[in-house]
N, C-alpha and C positions, 0 to 999 in steps of 0.2 A: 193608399199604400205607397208605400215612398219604394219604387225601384233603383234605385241609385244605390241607397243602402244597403240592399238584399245583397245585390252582385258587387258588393266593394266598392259602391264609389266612381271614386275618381280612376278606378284600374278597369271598370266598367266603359268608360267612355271612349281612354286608350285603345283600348283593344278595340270597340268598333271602330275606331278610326280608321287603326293599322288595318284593322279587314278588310274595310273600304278602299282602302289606296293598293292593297296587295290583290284582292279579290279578282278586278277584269285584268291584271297581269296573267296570274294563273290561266284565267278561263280562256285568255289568248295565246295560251302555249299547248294546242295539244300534242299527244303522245305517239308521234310518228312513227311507221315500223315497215318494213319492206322482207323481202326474200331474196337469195343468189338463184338465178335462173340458170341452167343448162341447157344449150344446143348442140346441134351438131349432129349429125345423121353417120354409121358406119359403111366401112364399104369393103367387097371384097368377097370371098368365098374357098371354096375348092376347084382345084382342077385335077386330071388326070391323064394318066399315061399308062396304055391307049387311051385316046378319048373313047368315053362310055362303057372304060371298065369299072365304072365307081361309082355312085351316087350317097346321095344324102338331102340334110335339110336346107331351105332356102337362108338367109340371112334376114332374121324379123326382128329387129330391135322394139324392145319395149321402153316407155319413155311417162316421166311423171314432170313434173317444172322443173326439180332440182335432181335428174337422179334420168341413168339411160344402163339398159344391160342387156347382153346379149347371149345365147348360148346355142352354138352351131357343132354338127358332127355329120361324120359320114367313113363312109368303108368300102370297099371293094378288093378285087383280087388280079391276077394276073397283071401288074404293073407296078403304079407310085399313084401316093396321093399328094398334094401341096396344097397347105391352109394358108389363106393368108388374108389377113383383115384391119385396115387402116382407119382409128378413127381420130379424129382431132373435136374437142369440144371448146366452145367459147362459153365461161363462164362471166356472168354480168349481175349486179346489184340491181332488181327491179324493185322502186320507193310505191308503196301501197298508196301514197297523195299524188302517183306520179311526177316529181319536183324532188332532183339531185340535190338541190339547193338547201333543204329545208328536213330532206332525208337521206343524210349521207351514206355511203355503202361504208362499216366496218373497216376498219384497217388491216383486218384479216381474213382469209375462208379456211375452211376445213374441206381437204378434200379425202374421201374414202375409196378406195379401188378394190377390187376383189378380180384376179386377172391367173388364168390357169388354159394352159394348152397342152398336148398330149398327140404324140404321132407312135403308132403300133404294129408290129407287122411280126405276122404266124405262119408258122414252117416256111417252107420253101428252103431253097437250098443258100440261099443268102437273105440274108435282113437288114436294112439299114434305116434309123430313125431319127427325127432331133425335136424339137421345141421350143420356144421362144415366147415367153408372155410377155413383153416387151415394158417389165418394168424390172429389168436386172438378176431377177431370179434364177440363181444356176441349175442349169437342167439335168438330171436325175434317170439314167436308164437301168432297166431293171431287168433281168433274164427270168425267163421262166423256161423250164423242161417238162416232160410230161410227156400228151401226147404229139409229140415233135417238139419243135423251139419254137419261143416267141420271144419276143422284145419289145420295153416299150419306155419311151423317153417322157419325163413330166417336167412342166416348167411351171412351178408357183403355187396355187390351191384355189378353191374355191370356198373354205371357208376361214383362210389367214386373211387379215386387213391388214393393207399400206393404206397408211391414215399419214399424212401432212397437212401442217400449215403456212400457207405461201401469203406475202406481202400482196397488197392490191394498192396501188395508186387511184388519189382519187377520183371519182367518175370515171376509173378506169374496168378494165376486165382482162381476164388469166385466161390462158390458150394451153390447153391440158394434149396433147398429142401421145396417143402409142400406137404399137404396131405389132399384132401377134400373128406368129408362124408355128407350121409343124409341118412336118412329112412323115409318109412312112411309104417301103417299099421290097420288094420282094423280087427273087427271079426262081424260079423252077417251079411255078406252084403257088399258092397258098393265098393268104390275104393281107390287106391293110389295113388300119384305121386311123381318122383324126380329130380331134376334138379341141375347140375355139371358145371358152368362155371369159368374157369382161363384163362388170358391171361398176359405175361409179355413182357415186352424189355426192352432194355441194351442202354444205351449212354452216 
């Protein structure tokens, strides 16, 4: 059986050639792939006025490789409360062959934020509130009547996204900083509340 024939000859022998010379190229190029990493721990809480007229929850950030969010509140009566929570993340291109060289980090990241704060205060003979989700978001106070007054300032959402995408130099890495606030406070009576929520990730 004449093989040469079957498969065309002379375009038979071509092509093994070329496979032969392009073949250990290929197999020497594999398909490198890495993740954007996120660090960075938050900090920070409530305080109150009187001390121990207020409580709430502790500050428990949850945290995946690419991705950290938190969501804190609390209440009390006869005083003020103040929220206040600083976190700063460093985000980094981690290469799966570990070697920048050979897996470079993208020229870009996406970053997604979801960042919402909320300070409250019910009857009493004064109320004063504000909030700050410390990504530009103009704060929003809303009256309520009923059974007495209440008031309550909101800064942001928890289910709106600020999505950007920021330049990364290379082997370099993006330093993400905010800073959310709220208060709320009262005098002849009545109560407070405040609430702190940010989550972001990286991809």
């Amino acid at each position: 059986m004449n093989v040469s024939k079957m498969l065309g000859g002379r375009s038979f022998v071509v092509g093994a050639v070329l496979f032969a010379t392009v073949a250990p190229f290929l197999m020497s190029q594999p398909a490198y792939a890495g993740h954007w990493s996120l660090t960075g721990a938050p900090t920070g809480g409530f305080t109150y006025n009187p001390v121990g007229s207020g409580g709430g929850g502790s500050l428990a950030p949850t945290y995946t490789a690419s991705s950290m969010s938190f969501d804190i509140g609390a209440g009390g009566g006869g005083g003020s409360l103040t929220g206040s929570v600083n976190y700063t993340g460093t985000i980094a291109w981690i290469p799966n062959n570990g070697d920048l060289a050979h897996d470079p980090a993208p020229a870009t990241v996406t970053i997604t934020e979801y960042s919402y704060a909320a300070g409250g205060a019910q009857y009493g003979v004064t109320r004063t509130t504000s909030a700050d989700n410390g990504l530009g978001d103009a704060p929003i106070t809303t009256y309520y009547t009923g059974r007495g007054v209440a008031q309550q300032t909101v800064s942001g959402s928890k289910t709106a996204a600020h999505v950007s995408t920021v330049p990364v130099a290379p082997g370099g890495s993006v330093t993400v900083t905010r800073h959310l606030t709220d208060y709320g406070a009262i005098t002849g009576g009545g109560s407070y509340s405040g609430e702190l929520s940010y989550s972001v990730s990286v991809q």
